[in-house]
C-alpha positions, 0 to 999 in steps of 0.5 A, spaced: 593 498 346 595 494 352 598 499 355 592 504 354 588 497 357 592 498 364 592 505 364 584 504 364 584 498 369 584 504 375 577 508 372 574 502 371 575 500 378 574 507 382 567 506 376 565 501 379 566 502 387 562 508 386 556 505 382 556 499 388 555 504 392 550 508 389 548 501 388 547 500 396 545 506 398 538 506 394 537 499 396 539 502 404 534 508 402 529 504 398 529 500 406 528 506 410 522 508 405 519 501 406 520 501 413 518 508 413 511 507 410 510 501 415 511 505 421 506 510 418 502 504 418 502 501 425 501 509 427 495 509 423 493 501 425 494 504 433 489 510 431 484 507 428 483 502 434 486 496 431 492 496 436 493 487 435 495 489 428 499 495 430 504 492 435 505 485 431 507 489 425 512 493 429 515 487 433 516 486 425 519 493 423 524 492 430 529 487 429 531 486 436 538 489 437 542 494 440 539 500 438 532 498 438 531 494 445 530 500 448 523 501 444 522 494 446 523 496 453 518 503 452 514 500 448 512 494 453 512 497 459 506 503 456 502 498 454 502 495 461 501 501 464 495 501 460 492 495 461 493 492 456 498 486 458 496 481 453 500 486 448 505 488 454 506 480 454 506 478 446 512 483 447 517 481 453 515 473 450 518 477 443 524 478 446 526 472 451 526 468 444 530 472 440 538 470 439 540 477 438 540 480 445 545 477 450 544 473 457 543 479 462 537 482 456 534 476 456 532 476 463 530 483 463 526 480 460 524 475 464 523 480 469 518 484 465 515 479 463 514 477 471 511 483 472 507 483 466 503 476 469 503 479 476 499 485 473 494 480 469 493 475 475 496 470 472 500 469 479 503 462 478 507 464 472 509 470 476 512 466 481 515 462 477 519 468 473 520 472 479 523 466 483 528 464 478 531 471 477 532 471 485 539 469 484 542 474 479 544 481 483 541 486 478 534 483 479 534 479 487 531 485 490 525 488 485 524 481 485 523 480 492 518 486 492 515 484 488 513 477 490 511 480 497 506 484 492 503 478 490 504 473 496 499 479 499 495 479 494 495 471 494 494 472 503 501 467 503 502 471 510 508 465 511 511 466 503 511 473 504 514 473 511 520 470 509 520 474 502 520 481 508 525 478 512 529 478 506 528 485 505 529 487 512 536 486 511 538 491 508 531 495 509 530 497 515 522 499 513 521 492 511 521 490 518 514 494 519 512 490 514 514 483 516 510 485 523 503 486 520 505 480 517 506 475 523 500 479 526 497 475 520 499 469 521 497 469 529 490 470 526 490 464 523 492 460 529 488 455 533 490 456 540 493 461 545 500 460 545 501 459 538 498 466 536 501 469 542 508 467 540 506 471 532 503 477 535 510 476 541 514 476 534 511 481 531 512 487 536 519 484 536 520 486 529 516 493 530 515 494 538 511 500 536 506 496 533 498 498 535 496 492 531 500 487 535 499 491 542 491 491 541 491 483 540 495 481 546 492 486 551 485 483 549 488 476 549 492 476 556 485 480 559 481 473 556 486 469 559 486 472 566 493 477 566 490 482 568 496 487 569 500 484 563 494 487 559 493 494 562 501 495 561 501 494 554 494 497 552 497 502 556 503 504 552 500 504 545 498 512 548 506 513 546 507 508 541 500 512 537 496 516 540 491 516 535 489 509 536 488 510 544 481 511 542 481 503 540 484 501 547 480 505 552 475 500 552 478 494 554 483 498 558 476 500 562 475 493 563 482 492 566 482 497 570 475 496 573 476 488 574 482 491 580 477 496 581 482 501 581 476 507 578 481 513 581 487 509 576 483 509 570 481 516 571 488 519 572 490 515 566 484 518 562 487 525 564 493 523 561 490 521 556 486 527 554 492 533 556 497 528 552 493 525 545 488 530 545 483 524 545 475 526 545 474 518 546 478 519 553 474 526 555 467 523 554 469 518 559 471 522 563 465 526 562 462 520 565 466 520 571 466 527 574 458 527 572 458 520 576 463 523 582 460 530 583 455 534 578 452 534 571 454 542 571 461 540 573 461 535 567 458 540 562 464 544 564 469 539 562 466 537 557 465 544 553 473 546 555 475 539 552 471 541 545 475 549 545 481 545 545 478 539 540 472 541 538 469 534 534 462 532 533 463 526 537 464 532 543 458 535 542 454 530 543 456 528 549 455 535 551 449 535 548 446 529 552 449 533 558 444 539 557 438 533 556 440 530 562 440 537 566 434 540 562 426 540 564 421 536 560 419 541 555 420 544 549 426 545 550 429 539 552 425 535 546 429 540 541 435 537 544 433 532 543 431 532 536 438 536 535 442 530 539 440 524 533 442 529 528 449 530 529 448 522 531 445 521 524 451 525 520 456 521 525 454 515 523 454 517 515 462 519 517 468 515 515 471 513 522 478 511 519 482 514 513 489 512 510 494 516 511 497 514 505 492 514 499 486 518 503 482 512 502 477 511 508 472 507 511 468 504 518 473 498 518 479 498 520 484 495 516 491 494 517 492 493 510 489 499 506 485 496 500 486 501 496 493 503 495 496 496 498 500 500 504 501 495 510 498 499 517 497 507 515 489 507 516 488 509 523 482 512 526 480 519 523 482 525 528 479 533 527 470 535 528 470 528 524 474 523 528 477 523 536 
């Protein structure tokens, strides 16, 4: 009997590995079928416009390890994208608490936490998040971007200088950035010197830079450096043809001031064959029309619009044909089509973003729609120069 008692000891043991096993197994499918119909729940809870409901009970369901920090991840950054930051932020606050994730988890976590508080406005505790994460390597750069992002958004021209100055070391475009911001910092200057040294730093770090070239032509002209003027406002026809219409006016200045018209008017040439400029071609127009005839300036005027035509240009000529016309119903007709045109020019944008085709009549250096620093530039074509 005892010996029968030994031979059964295997059974009763191989019986009861089988039956614990069996054992676990339904308590593992009895948690899949439970998690399982709380999941169908929080989708139903998402769809029926109850999302509070919805994401606490799946911060519930994703015990935060391994496998499921991914969805966490997923989850947070859809809701930001969203709009929904107060969600994206219970989220990313959920997971800097949690014991399970490691060191490098957690402030990725921080990190999309930053990135939630800056979407949110919450600035101050952006800044703090993105700050403290500077000094790891795998978050240093975003972060900088980022706090650029913030510190323009917060015109911190100085703190988002020396943000872009970091970035300009290995990022050769950052140094255009950090150009259109020291042209901020000269705007805020008091005196000459001081925003003449910004706008100098400026075109150090991008000496292409119209913004900067624009600014100091102007200054040196008020000050009396007459021909310092005129060569820098010169060279924005090489540096951006597009923006020489925006020079043309102090240029004439200068030019006039050394009473130099025949210099003016060789540049104006250069101008019109180089750049293709209607603003340069009008004062042109003016200048023949001065110098010889009204029929010699209708002439130029209507060979510049076969080559550009622009709305812009047909004014000019128009005006032309009123000037060289007889009073009478003719020329008031033309007169009457004249402010046409100059209504509908004055209803057009003059400056559009290369960038976003966001456009307007000002010009911005800073495009107010897609936030990138120096792509609006004045309008070319039948609606521009």
């Amino acid at each position: 009997m005892l010996e029968l008692l030994f031979l059964l000891l295997p059974v009763a043991a191989a019986y009861g590995w089988f039956m614990g096993r069996n054992s676990v197994r339904s308590e593992e499918r009895r948690d899949q079928e439970e998690f399982s119909k709380q999941y169908v729940t929080g989708l139903n809870l998402l769809l029926s416009d109850q999302p509070d409901k919805a994401v606490d009970l799946f911060i519930q369901l994703l015990d935060v390890d391994s496998d499921t920090l991914e969805t966490h991840w997923t989850l947070g950054k859809l809701f930001r994208r969203r709009g929904e930051i107060d969600r994206a932020i219970k989220i990313h606050q959920n997971l800097t608490s949690r014991p399970a994730i490691s060191e490098q988890q957690r402030r990725h976590a921080m990190f999309e936490l930053g990135l939630d508080y800056l979407a949110a406005g919450i600035f101050d505790r952006a800044e703090e998040m993105l700050l403290a994460l500077q000094m790891d390597k795998e978050f240093a750069e975003p972060c900088q971007r980022y706090l650029l992002e913030l510190y323009e958004a917060t015109h911190e021209w100085d703190k988002a200088s020396k943000v872009a100055l970091k970035l300009a070391r290995n990022d050769a475009s950052a140094g255009l950035v950090v150009a259109q911001l020291y042209c901020e910092l000269a705007n805020l200057q008091n005196d000459f010197a001081a925003t003449e040294k910004f706008y100098l730093k400026a075109r150090k770090h991008d000496p292409d830079n119209v913004r900067a070239a624009l600014s100091l032509g102007r200054m040196w002209f008020e000050q009396g450096e007459v021909n310092k003027a005129q060569r820098m406002l010169m060279s924005i026809l090489d540096a951006d043809p597009a923006f020489i219409s925006e020079a043309l006016p102090s240029l004439k200045a200068c030019f006039t001031s050394q009473e130099d018209e025949a210099g003016f008017v060789q540049f104006l040439h250069k101008c019109v064959s180089e750049a293709n400029s209607t603003a340069a071609a009008m004062l042109l127009s003016e200048a023949i029309a001065k110098a010889g005839t009204i029929e010699e300036a209708e002439q130029f005027m209507q060979s510049a619009l076969l080559r550009n035509p622009t709305m812009k240009g047909f004014h000019q000529l128009m005006d032309f044909h009123i000037r060289a016309a007889d009073v009478g119903k003719a020329r008031d007709s033309l007169l009457m089509l004249q402010r046409l045109v100059q209504q509908q020019m004055q209803q057009r944008p003059k400056y559009r973003c290369r960038h976003c085709g966001f456009s307007g009549k000002t010009l911005y250096w800073h495009c107010p729609s897609c936030r990138v620093w120096g792509e609006i530039k004045p309008i070319t074509g039948l609606d521009g120069d």
